[in-house]
C-alpha positions as CSV (number, residue, x, y, z in Angstrom):
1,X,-28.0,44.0,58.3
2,X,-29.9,42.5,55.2
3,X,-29.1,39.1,54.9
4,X,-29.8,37.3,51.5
5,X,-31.4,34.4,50.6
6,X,-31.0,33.9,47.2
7,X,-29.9,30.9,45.5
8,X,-26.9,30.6,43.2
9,X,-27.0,29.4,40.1
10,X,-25.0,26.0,39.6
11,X,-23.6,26.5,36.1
12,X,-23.6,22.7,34.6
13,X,-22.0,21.7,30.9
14,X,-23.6,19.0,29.4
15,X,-21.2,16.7,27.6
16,X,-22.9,14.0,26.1
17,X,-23.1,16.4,22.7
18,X,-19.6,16.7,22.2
19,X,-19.0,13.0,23.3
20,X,-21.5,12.2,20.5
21,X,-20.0,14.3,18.1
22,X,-15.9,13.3,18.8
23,X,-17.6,9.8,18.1
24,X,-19.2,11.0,15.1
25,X,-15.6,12.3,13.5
26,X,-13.9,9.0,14.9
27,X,-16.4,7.0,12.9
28,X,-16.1,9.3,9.4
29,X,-12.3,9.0,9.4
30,X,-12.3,4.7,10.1
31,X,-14.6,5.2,7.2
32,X,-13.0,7.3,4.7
33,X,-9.7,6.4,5.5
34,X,-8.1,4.8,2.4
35,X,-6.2,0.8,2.9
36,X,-3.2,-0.2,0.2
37,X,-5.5,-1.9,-2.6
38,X,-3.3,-4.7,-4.2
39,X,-4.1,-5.4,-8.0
40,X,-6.9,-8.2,-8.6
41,X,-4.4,-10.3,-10.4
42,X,-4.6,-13.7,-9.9
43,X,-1.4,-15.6,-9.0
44,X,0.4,-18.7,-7.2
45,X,3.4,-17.5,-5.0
46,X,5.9,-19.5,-4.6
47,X,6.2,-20.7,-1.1
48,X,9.3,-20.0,1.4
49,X,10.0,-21.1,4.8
50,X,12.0,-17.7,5.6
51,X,10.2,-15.6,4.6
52,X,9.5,-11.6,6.0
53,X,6.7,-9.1,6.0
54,X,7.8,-6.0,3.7
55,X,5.7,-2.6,2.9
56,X,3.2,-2.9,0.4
57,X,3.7,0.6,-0.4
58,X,5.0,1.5,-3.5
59,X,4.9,-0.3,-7.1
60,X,3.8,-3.7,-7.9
61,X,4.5,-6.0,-10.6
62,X,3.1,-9.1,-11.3
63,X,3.8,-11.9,-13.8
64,X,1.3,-14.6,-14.2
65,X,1.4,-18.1,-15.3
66,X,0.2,-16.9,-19.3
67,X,3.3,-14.5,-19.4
68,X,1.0,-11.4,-18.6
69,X,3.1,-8.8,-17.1
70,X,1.0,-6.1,-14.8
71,X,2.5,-2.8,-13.7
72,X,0.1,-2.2,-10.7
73,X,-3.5,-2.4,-11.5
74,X,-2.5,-1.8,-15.7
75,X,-1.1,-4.8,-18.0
76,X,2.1,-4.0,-19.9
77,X,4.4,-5.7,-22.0
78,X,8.3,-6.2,-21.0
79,X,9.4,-3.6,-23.4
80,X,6.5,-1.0,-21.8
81,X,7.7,-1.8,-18.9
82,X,10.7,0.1,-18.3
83,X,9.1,3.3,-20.0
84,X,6.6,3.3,-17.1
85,X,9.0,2.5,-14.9
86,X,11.5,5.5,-16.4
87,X,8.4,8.0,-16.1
88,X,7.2,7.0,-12.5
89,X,6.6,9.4,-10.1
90,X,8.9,8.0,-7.1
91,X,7.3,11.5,-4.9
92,X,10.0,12.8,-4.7
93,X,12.1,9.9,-2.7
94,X,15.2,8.2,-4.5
95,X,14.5,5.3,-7.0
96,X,17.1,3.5,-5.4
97,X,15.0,3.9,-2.1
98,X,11.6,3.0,-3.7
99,X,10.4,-0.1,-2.8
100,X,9.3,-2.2,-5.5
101,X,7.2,-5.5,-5.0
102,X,7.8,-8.4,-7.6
103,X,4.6,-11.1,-7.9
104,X,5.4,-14.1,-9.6
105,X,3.3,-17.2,-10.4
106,X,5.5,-20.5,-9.6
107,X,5.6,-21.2,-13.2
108,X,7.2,-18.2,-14.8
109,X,10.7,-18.8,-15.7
110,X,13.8,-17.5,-14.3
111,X,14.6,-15.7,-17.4
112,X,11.4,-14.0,-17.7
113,X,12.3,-12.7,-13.8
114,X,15.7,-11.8,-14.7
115,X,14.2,-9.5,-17.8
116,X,12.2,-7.8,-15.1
117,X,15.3,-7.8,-12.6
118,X,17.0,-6.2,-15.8
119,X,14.2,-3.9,-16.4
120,X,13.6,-2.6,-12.8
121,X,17.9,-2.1,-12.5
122,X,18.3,0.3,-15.7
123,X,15.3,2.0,-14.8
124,X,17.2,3.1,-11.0
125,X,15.3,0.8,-8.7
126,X,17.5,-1.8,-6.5
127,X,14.5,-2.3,-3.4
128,X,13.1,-4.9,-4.7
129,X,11.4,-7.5,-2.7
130,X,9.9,-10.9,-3.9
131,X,6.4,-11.7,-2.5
132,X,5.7,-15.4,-1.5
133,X,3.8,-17.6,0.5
134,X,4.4,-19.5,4.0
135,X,4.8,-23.1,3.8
């Protein structure tokens, strides 16, 4: 009876490559991952003691101090306004559903909000929520 002496092979997987290359694809998605860009527009919120976080998400109008009126990043006038608003894309979700985002400078009127208020309602959006500042 021939008895063997031969050695097995250990078969070993190395896995410090794909480590390195799951880190690799971790690190290109935190990097091309796109964050909610608000407009550039310069304004002073009013300030409220109640008030709550709400999605960003969605459009953003701002009024400024000057009377400037900004439909996201682009500067419209109030009449312009509701034709952009009429011929938004809501992506295929309810107007009525879309959440809309009003910036106003503490010195813009009441009646100039209202005009928006009047714009945004005969255009089909009713989510609208009123950005401010803590006190």
């Amino acid at each position: 009876m021939k008895v063997s002496n031969r050695k097995k092979i250990g078969v070993n997987v190395d896995l410090t490559p794909m480590i390195d290359v799951v880190f690799q694809l971790i690190l290109f998605f935190l990097v091309s991952t796109t964050f909610a860009v608000l407009p550039a527009i310069n304004v002073k919120l009013p300030e409220s003691e109640t008030a709550q976080g709400a999605d960003i998400a969605g459009i953003t109008i701002t009024a400024t101090a000057n009377g400037k009126l900004w439909f996201n990043d682009e500067q419209v006038t109030l009449s312009t306004l509701g034709v952009k608003l009429a011929k938004f894309d809501t992506e295929g979700r309810k107007k009525e559903e879309y959440p809309v985002t009003l910036e106003a400078d503490d010195k813009v009127t009441n009646g100039m909000i209202v005009k928006i208020f009047d714009e945004l309602r005969k255009s089909g959006f009713v989510a609208i929520n009123l950005r401010t500042t803590d006190k």
